[in-house]
N, C-alpha and C positions, 0 to 999 in steps of 0.2 A: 286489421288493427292499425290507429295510426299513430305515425312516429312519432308524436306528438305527444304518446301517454307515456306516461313517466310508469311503467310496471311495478320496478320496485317499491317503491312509494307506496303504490294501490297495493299493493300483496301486504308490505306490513301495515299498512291503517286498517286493513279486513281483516288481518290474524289479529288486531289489537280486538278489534269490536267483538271476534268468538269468542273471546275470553268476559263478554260481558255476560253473565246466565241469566239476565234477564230476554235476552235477543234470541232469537230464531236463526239459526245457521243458514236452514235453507233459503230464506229472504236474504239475509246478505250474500250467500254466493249467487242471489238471481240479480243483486246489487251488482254488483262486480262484473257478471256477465256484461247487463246492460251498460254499463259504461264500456268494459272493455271492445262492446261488437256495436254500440249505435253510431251514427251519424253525429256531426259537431251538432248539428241542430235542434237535434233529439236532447241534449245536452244544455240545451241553455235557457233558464226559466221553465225548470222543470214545472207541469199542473200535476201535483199529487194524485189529484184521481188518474190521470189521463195514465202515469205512469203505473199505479195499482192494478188499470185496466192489463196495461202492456207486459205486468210481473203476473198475471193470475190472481192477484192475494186481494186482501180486503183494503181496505184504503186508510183505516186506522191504523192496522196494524205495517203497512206501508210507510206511513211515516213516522211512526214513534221510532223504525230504524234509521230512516234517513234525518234525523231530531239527531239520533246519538252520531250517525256518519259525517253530520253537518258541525257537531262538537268535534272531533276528531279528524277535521279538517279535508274530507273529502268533497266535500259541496261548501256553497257561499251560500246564506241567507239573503233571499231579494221580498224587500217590502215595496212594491209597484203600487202606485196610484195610477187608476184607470179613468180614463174618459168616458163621463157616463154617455156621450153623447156618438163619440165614434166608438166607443173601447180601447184607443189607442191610450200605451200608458205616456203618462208625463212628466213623472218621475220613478227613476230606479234609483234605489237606494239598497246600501248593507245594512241598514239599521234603521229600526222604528225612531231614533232620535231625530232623525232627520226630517219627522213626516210633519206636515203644515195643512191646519184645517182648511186652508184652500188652495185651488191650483188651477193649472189654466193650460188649456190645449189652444197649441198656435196651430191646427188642423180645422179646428171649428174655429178658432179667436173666441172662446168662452172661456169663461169664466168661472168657475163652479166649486160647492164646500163639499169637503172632503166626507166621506162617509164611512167607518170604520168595518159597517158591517156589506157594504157594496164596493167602494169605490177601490178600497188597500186590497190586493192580491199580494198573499204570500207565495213564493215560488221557490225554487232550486237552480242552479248552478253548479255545474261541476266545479270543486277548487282548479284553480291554474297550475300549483304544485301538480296534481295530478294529468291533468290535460290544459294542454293550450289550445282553446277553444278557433277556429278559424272561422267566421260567420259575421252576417250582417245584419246589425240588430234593424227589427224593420219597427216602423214608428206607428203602425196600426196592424188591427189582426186580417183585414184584405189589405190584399197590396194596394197601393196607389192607383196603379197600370190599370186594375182591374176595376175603378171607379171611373163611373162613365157619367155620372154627374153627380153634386154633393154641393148643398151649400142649408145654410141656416135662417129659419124662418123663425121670426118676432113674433112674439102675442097677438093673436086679433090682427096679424098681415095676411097679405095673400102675393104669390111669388111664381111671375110667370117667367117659362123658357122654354126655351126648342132646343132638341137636338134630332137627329135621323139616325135609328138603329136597323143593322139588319136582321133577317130571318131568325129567329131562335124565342127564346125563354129567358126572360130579366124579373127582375123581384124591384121594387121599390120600397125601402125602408126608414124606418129610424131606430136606433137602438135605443135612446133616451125617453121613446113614450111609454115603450117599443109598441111599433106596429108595424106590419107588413102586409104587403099587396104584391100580386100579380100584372106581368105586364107579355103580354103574348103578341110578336111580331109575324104576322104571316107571309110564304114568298109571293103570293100576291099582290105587286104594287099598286104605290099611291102617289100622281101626282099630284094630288092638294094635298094642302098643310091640313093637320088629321089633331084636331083641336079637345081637350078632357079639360073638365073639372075635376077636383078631386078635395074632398076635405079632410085634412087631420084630425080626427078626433080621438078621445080619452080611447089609449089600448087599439087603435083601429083608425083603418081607413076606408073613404066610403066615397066614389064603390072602392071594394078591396082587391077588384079584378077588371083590366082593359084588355081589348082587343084588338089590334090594328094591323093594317097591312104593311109592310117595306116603304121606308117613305118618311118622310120627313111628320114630327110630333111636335105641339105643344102644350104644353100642359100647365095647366093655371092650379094653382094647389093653396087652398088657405086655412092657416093655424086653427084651429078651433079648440085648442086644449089653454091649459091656465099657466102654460110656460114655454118658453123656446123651445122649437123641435127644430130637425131637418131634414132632409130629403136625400137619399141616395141614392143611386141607379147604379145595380151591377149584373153579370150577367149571373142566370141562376143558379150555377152551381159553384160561384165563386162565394155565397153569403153565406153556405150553412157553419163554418169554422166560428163565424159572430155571433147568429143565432146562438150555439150549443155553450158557447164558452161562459155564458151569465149563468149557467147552471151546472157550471165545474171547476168554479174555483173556491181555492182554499182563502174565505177571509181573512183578514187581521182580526176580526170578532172572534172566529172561529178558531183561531191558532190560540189565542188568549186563553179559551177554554182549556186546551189540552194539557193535563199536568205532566207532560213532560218536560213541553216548550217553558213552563214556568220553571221546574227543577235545573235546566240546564242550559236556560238563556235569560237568567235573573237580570241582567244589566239591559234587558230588551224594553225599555219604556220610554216614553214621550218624554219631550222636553218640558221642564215645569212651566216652561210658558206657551202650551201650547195644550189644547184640546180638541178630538174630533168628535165630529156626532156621530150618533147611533139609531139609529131611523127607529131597528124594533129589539126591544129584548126581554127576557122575562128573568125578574128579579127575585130570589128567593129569600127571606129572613127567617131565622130558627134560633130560639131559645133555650134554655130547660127553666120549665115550672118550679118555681121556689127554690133556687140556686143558693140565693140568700139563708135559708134555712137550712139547706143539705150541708153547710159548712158549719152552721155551729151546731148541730145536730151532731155529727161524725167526725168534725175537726178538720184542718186545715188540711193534711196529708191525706188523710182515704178519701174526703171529699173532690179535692183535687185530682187524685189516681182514677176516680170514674167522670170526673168530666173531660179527661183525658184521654179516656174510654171512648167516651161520647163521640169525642173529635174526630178519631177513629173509626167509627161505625157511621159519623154523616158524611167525611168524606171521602170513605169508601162508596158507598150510595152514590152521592153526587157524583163520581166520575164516570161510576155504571151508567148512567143515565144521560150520559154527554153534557154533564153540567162542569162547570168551572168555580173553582175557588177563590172567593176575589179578596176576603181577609175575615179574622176572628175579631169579633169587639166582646173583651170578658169572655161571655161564656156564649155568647150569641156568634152567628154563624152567617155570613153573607156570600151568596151563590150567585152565577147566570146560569143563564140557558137559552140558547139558541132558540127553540121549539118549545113553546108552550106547553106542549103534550107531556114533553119529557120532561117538563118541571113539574106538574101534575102527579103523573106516576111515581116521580122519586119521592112525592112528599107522601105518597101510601105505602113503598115500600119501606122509609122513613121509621116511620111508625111500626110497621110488623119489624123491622132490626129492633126496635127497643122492647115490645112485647116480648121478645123470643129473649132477649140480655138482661129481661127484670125477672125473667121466672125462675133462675136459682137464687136469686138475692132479695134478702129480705126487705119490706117495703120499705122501711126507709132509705134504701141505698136504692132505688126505684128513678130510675133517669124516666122524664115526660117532658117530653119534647112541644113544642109553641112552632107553627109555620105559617108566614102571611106570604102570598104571591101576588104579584102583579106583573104590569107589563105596558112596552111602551116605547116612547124615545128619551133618549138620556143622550150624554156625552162622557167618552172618555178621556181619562185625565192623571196625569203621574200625582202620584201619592206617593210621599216618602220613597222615593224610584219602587214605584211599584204601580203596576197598571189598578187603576179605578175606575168606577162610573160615580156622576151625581147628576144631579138632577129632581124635578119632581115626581119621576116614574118613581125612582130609590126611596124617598123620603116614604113615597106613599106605601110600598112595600112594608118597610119598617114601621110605617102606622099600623097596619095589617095586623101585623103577625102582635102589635100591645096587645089586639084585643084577644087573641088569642086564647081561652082557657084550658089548653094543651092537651094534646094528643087529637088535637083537632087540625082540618085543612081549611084556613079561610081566605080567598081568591077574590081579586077584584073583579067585578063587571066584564071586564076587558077578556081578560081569561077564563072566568066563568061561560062567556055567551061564545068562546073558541070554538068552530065544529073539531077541531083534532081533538078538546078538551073533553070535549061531550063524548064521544067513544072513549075514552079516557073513564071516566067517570061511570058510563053503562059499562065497560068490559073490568073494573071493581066492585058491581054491584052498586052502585050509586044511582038511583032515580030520583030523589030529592035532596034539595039543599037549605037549611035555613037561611031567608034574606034578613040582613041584620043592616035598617035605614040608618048613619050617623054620620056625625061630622069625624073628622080626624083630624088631631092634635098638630098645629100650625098649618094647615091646609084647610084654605076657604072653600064653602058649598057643603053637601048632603055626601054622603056615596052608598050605593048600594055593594053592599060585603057578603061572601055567601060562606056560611061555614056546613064543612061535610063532616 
């Protein structure tokens, strides 16, 4: 243990957080373990999954604790901007006010916009209250040392260099197309210069694999993709930490989602003069069918009491289904959703919550619910401090769901022709869909609309 950890401190923040009965005991005492017996290093910009792996537990349930631990001062929230290009981040920050839709790695000298659902890594931090952290924060995920060549190639260039490696196994990469190749030095030397082409293309390089002996290399290598890539050389078991890391961490998109990080870091939103994009997301709107009616029908008060109901049973649903709540307009309901899939399902299960809550009450007290989905890129944006999207993905969404005649699912194009959608749709019994050809209200062109 090191002297460094303030014990007391951590004993009463962890006897405060049992007393929350929402929280799992045994997940905060595996909390506590872990800080009290890991390394500084282990400690600093924690990856949510990496550490759910290292607790045994699920990785949701993982952080909704370390959500409330991070309230109650045992960690620091870090909103890292990553380099799509090396991964190194660029900026750390304790707060999403700080984040800037662009930013710039002085490792590559690029340049690059910010991306909500790629680029922002959320991470952890032990507080300092509790431990003083000893460590060096390192400014990419390989070390330097262990780069044995790196430099950045332009559109439509081509970029020659030598270097002489010995005997082993190197990987040549880029994170930013990403593609990777093989590069195999054998102890059979070479006194000639040992000369490759090699071209970058979309996802790949070609060829994806050399072979050469001990000895001095050149290698001519030219862009062939529709934006700046680069070129790395490491040895090959120094890459896999880069590789693996683009499919473990926790987004800024993805934190956004979670209703907890909304309940207990309300003051977490961008600067009103500032917005990032959001490459993909899928946008959900929901209604209830003649709203207008259910109030002078029933009156002000019970009417009111079951659309309050309503509110309750979508987002309930929505949360099940890894969706996020993004705000109420009236009586309408606007969601994300990371995975298309999971915004699919939740709008079938949707639906059977309101089946099941209309069958003791008589029809007119009968909630029918209206759902348009789409999907796309958008940017997000503080509203009234509170996290938004807009865009034409949203707008289009919201056109969706007018047409709605309720208790129906109508999906755009985009998400209709999804393969996660389509298992989606066969594993509820769905084989067809009506195509419904129209234009949408302030949105130029045709679209094809499907309702299920």
């Amino acid at each position: 243990m090191s002297d460094t950890l303030n014990i007391d401190n951590l004993t009463n923040k962890i006897d405060r957080l049992k007393n929350i009965s929402t929280l799992n005991v045994d997940i905060i005492d595996k909390i506590s373990e872990y800080i009290t017996n890991s390394e500084d290093a282990k400690l600093y910009r924690i990856n949510i999954y990496n550490l759910a792996n290292d607790l045994n537990e699920n990785w949701q349930d993982v952080l909704k604790h370390i959500l409330y631990a991070t309230k109650e001062g045992i960690f620091t929230l870090n909103w890292d901007v990553h380099c799509p290009h090396c991964n190194g981040v660029t900026l750390e920050s304790d707060s999403l006010l700080r984040a800037n839709h662009e930013s710039y790695c002085d490792f590559c000298k690029l340049k690059f916009d910010v991306a909500f659902d790629e680029s922002v890594e959320v991470s952890f931090t032990v507080h300092e209250g509790i431990k003083e952290l000893k460590i060096n924060a390192a400014c990419i995920i390989v070390p330097q040392e262990e780069i044995l060549y790196q430099n950045l190639i332009e559109i439509g260039t081509e970029l020659s260099f030598e270097l002489e490696l010995d005997a082993g196994s190197y990987n040549f990469y880029c994170p930013l197309n990403p593609a990777l190749g093989d590069l195999y030095v054998s102890e059979e030397g070479s006194d000639d210069l040992q000369e490759f082409d090699i071209e970058q293309l979309e996802g790949k390089f070609n060829p994806a694999s050399i072979a050469i002996g001990k000895g001095k290399l050149k290698i001519n290598m030219a862009n062939k993709t529709e934006k700046p890539v680069g070129i790395f050389i490491v040895k090959k078991e120094s890459l896999t930490p880069t590789v693996d890391i683009h499919n473990k961490r926790l987004t800024g998109l993805l934190m956004a989602t979670i209703p907890d990080f909304k309940e207990l870091f309300e003051t977490e939103y961008l600067s009103k003069n500032e917005n990032l994009k959001v490459k993909n997301l899928s946008v959900m709107f929901t209604d209830i069918k003649g709203s207008t009616s259910l109030y002078e029908m029933l009156g002000d008060a019970k009417a009111y009491n079951i659309v309050r109901e309503h509110f309750n049973i979508l987002f309930d649903t929505i949360h099940k289904h890894n969706g996020g709540i993004v705000k109420t307009i009236g009586d309408a309901v606007m969601a994300v959703f990371i995975k298309a899939s999971d915004s699919v399902q939740c709008a079938y299960e949707v639906h059977k919550a309101f089946e099941e809550y209309n069958k003791p009450n008589n029809i007119e007290e009968a909630v029918i619910v209206k759902i348009g989905v789409n999907e796309g890129s958008c940017i997000v944006v503080n509203l009234n401090n509170s996290i938004d999207y807009f865009g034409t993905t949203v707008n289009k969404a919201a056109r969706i769901q007018n047409l709605s005649k309720g208790g129906d699912i109508l999906l755009s194009e985009s998400i209709f022709t999804d393969p996660a959608v389509k298992k989606v749709l066969l594993n509820n019994g769905t084989t067809k869909a009506k195509m419904i050809k129209t234009t949408l209200r302030g949105l130029s062109g045709s679209y094809n609309i499907y309702a299920i």
